[in-house]
C-alpha positions as CSV (number, residue, x, y, z in Angstrom):
1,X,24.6,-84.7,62.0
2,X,27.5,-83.0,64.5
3,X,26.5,-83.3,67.9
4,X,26.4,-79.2,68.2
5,X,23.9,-79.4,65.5
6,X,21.8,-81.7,67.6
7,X,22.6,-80.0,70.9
8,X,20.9,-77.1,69.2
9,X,17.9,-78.1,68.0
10,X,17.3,-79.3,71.7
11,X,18.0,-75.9,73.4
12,X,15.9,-74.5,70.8
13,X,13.1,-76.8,71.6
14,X,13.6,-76.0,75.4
15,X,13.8,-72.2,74.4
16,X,10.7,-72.3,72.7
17,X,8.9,-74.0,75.7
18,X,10.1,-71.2,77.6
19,X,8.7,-68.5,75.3
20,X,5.2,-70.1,74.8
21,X,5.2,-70.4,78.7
22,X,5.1,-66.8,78.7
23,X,8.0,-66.1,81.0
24,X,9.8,-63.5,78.8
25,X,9.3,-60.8,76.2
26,X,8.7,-62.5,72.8
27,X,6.8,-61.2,69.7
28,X,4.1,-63.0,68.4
29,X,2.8,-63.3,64.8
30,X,1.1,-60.1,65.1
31,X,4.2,-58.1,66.2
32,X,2.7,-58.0,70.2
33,X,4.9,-58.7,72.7
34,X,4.0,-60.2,75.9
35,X,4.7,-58.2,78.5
36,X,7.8,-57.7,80.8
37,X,5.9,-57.9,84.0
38,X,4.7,-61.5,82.8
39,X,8.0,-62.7,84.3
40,X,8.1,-63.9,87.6
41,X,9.7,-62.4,90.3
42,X,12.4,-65.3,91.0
43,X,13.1,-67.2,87.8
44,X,16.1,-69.3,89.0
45,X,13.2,-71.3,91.5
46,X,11.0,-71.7,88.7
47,X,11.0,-75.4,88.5
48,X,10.8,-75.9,84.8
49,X,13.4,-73.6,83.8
50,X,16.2,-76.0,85.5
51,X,16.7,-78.0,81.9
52,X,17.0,-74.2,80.1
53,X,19.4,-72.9,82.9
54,X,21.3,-76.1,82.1
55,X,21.3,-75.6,78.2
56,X,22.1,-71.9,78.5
57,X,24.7,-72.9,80.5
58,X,26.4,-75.0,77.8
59,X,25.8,-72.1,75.6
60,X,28.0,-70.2,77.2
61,X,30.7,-72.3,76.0
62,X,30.1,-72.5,72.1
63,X,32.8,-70.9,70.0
64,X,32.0,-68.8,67.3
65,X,32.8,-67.6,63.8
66,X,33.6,-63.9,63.0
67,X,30.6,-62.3,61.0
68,X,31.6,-60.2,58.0
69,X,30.3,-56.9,58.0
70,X,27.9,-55.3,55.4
71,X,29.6,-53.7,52.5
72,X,30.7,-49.7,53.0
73,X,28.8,-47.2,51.3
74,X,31.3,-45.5,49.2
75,X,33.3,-42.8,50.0
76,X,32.6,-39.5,49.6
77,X,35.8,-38.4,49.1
78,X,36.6,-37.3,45.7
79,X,38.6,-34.6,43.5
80,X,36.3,-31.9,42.4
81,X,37.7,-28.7,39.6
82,X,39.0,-26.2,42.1
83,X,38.2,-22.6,41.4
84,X,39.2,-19.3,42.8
85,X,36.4,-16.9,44.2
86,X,36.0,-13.7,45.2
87,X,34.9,-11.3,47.2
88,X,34.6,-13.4,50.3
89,X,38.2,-14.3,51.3
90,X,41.7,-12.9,50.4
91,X,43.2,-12.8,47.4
92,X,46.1,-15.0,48.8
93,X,43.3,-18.1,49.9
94,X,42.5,-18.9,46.4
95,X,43.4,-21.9,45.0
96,X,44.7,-22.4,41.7
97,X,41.8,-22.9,38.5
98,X,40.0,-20.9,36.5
99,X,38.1,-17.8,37.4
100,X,34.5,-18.2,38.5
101,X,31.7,-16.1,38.7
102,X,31.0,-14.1,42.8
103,X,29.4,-15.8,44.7
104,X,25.5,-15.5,45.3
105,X,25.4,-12.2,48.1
106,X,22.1,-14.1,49.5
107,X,23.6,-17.1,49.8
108,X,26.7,-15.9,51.4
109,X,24.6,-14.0,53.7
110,X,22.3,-17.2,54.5
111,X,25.2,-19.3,55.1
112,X,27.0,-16.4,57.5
113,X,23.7,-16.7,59.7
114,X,24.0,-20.4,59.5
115,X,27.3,-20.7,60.7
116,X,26.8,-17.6,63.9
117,X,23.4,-19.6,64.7
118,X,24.7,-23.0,64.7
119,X,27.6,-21.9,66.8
120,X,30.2,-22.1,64.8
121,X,31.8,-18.5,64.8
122,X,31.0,-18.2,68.4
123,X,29.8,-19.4,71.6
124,X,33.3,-21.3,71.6
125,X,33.4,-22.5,75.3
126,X,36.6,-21.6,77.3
127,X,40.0,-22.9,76.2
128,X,38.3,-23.6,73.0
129,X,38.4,-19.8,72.2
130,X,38.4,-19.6,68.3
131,X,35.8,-19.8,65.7
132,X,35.4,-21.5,62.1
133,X,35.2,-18.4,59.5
134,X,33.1,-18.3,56.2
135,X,34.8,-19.0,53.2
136,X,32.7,-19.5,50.3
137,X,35.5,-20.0,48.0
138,X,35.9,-22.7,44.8
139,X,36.3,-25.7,46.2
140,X,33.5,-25.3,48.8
141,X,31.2,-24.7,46.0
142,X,32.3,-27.4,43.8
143,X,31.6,-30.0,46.3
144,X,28.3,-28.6,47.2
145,X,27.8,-28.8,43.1
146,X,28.9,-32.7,43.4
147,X,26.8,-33.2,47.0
148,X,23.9,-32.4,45.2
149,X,24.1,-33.2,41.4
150,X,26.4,-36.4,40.7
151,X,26.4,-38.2,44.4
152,X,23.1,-36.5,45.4
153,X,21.5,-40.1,45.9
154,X,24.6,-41.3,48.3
155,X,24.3,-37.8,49.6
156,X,20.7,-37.9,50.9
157,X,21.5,-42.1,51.8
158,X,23.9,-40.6,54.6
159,X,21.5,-37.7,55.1
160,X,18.8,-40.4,56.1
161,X,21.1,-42.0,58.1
162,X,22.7,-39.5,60.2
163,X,19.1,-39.3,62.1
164,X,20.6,-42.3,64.3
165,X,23.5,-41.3,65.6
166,X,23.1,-36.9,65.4
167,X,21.8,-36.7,68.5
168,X,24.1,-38.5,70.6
169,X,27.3,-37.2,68.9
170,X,26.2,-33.8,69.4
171,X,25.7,-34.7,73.2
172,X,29.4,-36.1,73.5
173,X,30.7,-32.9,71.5
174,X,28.7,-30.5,73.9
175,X,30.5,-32.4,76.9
176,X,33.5,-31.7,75.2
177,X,33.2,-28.4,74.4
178,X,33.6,-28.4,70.6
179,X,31.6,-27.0,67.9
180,X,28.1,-29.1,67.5
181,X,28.3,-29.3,63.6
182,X,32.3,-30.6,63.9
183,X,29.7,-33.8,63.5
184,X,29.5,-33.6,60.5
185,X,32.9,-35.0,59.8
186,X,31.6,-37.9,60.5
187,X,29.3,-37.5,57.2
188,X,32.2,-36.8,54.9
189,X,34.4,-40.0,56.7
190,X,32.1,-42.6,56.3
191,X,28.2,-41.6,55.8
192,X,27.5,-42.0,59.7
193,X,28.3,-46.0,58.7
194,X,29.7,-48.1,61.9
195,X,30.6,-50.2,59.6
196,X,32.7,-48.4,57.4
197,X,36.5,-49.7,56.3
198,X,39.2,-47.8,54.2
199,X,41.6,-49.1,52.1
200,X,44.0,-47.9,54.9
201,X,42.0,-50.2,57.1
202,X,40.4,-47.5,58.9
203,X,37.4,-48.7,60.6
204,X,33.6,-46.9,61.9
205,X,32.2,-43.8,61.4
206,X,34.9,-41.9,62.4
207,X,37.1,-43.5,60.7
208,X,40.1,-44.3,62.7
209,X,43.0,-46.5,62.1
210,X,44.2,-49.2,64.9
211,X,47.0,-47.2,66.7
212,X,45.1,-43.4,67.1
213,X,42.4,-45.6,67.9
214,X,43.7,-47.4,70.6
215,X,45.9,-44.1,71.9
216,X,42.3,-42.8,72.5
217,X,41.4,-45.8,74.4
218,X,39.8,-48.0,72.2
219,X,39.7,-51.9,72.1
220,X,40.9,-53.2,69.1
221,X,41.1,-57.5,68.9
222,X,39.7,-60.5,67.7
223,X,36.8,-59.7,70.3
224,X,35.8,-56.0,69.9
225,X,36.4,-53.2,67.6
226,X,35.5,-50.3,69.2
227,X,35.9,-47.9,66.5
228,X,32.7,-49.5,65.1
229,X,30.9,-48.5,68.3
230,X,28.5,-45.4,67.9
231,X,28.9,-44.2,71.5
232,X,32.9,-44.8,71.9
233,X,34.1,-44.0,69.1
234,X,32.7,-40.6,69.0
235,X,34.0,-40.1,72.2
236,X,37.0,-41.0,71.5
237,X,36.9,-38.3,68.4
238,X,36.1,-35.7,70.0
239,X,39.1,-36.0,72.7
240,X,41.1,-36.4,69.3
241,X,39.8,-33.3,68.0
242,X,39.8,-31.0,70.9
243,X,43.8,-32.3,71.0
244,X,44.4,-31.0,67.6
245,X,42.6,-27.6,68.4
246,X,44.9,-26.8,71.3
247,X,47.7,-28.0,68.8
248,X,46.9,-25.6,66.0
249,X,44.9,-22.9,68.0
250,X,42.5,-23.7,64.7
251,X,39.2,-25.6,63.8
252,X,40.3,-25.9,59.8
253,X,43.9,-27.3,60.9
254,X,42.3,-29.1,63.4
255,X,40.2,-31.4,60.7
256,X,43.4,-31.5,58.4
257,X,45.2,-32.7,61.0
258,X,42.1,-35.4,61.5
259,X,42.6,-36.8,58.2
260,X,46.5,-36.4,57.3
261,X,47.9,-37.1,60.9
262,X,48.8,-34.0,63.5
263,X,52.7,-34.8,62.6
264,X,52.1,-34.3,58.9
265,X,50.2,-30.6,59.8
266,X,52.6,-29.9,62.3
267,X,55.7,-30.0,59.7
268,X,54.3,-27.7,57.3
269,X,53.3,-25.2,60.4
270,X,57.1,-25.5,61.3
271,X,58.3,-25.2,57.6
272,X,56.6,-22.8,56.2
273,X,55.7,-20.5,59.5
274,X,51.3,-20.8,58.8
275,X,48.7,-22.0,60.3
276,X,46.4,-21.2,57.9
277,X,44.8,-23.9,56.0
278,X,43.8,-22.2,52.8
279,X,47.3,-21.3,52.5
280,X,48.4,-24.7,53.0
281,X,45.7,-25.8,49.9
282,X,46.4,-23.1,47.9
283,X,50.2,-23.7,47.9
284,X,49.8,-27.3,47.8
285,X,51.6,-28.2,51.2
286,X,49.2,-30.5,52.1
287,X,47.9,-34.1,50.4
288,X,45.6,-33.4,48.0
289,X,42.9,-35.6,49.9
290,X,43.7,-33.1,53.1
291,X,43.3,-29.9,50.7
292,X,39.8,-31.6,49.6
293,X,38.9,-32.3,53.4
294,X,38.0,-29.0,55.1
295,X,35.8,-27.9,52.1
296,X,34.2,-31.2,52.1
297,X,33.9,-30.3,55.6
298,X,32.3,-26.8,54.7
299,X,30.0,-27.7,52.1
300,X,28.6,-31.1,53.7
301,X,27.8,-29.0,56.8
302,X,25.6,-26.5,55.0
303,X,23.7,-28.6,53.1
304,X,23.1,-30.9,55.6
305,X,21.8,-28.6,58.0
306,X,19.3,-27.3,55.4
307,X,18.9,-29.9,52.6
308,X,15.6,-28.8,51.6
309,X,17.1,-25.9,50.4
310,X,19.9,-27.6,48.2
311,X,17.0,-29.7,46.5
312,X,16.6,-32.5,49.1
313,X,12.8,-32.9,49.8
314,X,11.4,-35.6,51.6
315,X,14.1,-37.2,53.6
316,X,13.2,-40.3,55.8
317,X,15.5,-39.8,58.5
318,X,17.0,-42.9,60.9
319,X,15.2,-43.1,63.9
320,X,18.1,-41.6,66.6
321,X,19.6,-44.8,68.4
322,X,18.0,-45.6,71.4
323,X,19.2,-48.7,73.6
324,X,19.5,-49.8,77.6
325,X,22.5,-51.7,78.8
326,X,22.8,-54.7,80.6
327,X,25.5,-56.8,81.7
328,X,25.9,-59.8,80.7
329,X,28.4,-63.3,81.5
330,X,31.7,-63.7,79.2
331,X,31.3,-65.7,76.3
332,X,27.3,-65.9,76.4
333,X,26.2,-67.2,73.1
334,X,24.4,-63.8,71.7
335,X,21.9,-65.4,69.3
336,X,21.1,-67.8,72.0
337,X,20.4,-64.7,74.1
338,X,18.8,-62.9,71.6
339,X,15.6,-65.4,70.7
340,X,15.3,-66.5,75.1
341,X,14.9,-62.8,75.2
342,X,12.8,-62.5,72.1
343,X,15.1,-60.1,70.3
344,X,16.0,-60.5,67.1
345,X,19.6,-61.2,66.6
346,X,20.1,-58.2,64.1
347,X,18.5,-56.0,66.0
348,X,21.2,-57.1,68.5
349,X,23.8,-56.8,66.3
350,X,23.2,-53.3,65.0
351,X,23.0,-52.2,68.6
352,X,26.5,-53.9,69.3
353,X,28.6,-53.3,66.1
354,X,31.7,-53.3,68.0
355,X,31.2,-57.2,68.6
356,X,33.5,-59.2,66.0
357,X,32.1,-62.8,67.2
358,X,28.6,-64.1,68.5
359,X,29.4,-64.5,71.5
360,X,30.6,-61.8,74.4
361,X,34.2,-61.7,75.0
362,X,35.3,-64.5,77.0
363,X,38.6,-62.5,78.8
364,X,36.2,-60.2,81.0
365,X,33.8,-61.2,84.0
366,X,31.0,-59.3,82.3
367,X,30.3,-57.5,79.1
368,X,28.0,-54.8,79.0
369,X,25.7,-55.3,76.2
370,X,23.2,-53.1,74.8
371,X,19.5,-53.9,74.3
372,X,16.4,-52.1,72.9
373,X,14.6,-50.2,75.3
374,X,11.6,-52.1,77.6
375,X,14.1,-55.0,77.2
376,X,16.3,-53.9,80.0
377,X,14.8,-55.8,82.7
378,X,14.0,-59.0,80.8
379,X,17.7,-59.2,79.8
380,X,18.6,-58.6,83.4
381,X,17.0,-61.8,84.7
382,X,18.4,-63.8,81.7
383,X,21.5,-62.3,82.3
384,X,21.4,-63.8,86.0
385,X,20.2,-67.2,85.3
386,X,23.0,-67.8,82.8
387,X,25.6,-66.3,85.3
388,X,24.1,-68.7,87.9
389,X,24.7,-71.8,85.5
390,X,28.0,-70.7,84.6
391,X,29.2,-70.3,88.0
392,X,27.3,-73.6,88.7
393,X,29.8,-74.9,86.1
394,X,33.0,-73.8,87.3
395,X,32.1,-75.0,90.7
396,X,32.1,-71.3,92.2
């Protein structure tokens, strides 16, 4: 048996002592916990705990393994039969198909009221002064055909999903001044799934690729990947977005320019003197992926923000993410943390997606690691025992 293998099974033993002792949060068989107060008030002079300090200590050091992520839900990208409409928009916004039938008065008029309540043809905050029309046209009602008939099940998946993260994007959107249901790019990038990857190696649920993402100030190495971080990464989207808003003066170009790249946008503005989109579709100027974008956009917002109403009954909604952060030493051993703190190592993980390895990054004095609420003061006291031992260690 490796020596680490046995070194383990020791610290586990001691680990367990620890638990049973009743010193920190742990659940027992009946899903209890004991109690954060249980701890004492100075754990580093607790007499017993000087073999664990001296285990955790060693843990500190163990290399790890990078842990694949779970597979992506697929994409919901995908070509739909384009049709022209009418009544609603210019003749000169269609896009080339066949002729289709007007488009339900009611519904128009349900999804104008929508789109004035919801803020998104007003309420704009200054420097942000523009709005995202109605256009009920073709393509936006041939995706919300293929949102609710042939990918309705993938549909209401990232429906269900979205409860985690909705309310905290649409806090970092409201601090940046952009229109609340913009989040729901986020739906039609990668199902509000941090651990979503493209083919073009474009990574979390926004979606980014290495260099926008580290232009917006995200970490991207063997360590961290910060596009998979809930918090972050939407941050970091919403500077991206209110960028390509002040380039293009408009929300539509502003999500094109999201998903084909502000430079690509930018030369058909200059070459062809518009800046509207629907022009851009309906002549073709953009990637045919872009031109599918914006109604995705369109149609996954509306149903989304009343899916009962598009035939989606029932929904069990994600719970929205809730977490505390604590500080913790580089290169602490995170499953070793996880079961002192009586965590389990999942649950750790989903918190901290952004981690590649299972272990803290080893390059920074501390990492600041998120931990399910009522945990925070537990982890605190870990935290400082296993910063004790490390600087212990190194002689500091």
């Amino acid at each position: 048996m490796p020596a680490g293998r046995a070194g383990g099974r020791r610290r586990l033993a001691v680990v367990h002592r620890f638990q049973t002792a009743g010193r920190i949060d742990r659940p027992h068989h009946h899903g209890q916990a004991f109690p954060v107060q249980s701890l004492p008030g100075n754990l580093s002079a607790t007499p017993f705990l000087r073999p664990l300090s001296i285990l955790l200590g060693a843990a500190l050091w163990l290399s790890a393994c990078a842990t694949p992520p779970p597979a992506s839900l697929p994409r919901l990208a995908a070509g739909t039969a384009q049709e022209p409409s009418q009544g609603l928009v210019p003749q000169e916004y269609f896009c080339t198909g066949k002729p289709a039938e007007a488009p339900d008065p009611i519904l128009a008029g349900e999804i104008q009221a929508f789109l004035k309540d919801s803020g998104m043809l007003e309420g704009v905050p200054p420097g942000l002064s523009a709005d995202l029309p109605v256009i009920l046209n073709g393509p936006v009602k041939g995706y919300m055909r293929v949102f609710t008939t042939g990918r309705k099940q993938i549909f209401e998946a990232c429906l269900a999903r979205s409860g985690r993260y909705l309310l905290l994007m649409r806090k970092i959107f409201q601090e940046y001044g952009l229109p609340q249901d913009l989040v729901y790019l986020c739906l039609v990038e990668s199902g509000f799934s941090p651990w979503a990857r493209s083919p073009a190696e474009a990574v979390g649920p926004w979606q980014f690729i290495s260099g926008t993402a580290q232009r917006y100030g995200l970490k991207v190495n063997n360590w961290v990947d910060e596009r998979r971080d809930p918090e972050k990464s939407t941050r970091a989207a919403a500077r991206y977005l209110r960028d390509l808003f002040r380039q293009f003066g408009s929300w539509y170009l502003a999500a094109a320019g999201y998903n084909a790249g502000e430079r690509r946008v930018e030369g058909v503005v200059q070459r062809h003197a518009t800046r509207d989109f629907w022009t851009m579709a309906g002549n073709r100027l953009l990637p045919q992926e872009t031109c599918n974008y914006v109604p995705q956009l369109i149609a996954a917002t509306l149903i989304a923000k009343n899916p009962q109403h598009f035939g989606f009954d029932g929904i069990c909604y994600q719970a929205p993410l809730r977490f505390e952060k604590v500080e913790v030493p580089a290169g602490i051993d995170l499953p070793q943390f996880a079961q002192v703190l009586g965590v389990d190592y999942q649950t750790l993980k989903d918190l901290n997606p952004e981690l590649n390895q299972p272990q803290a990054p080893p390059g920074e004095e501390k990492y600041p690691l998120k931990v399910p609420p009522g945990k925070k003061r537990a982890a605190l006291r870990l935290a400082k025992i296993c910063l004790t031992m490390e600087n212990e260690g190194t002689g500091r």
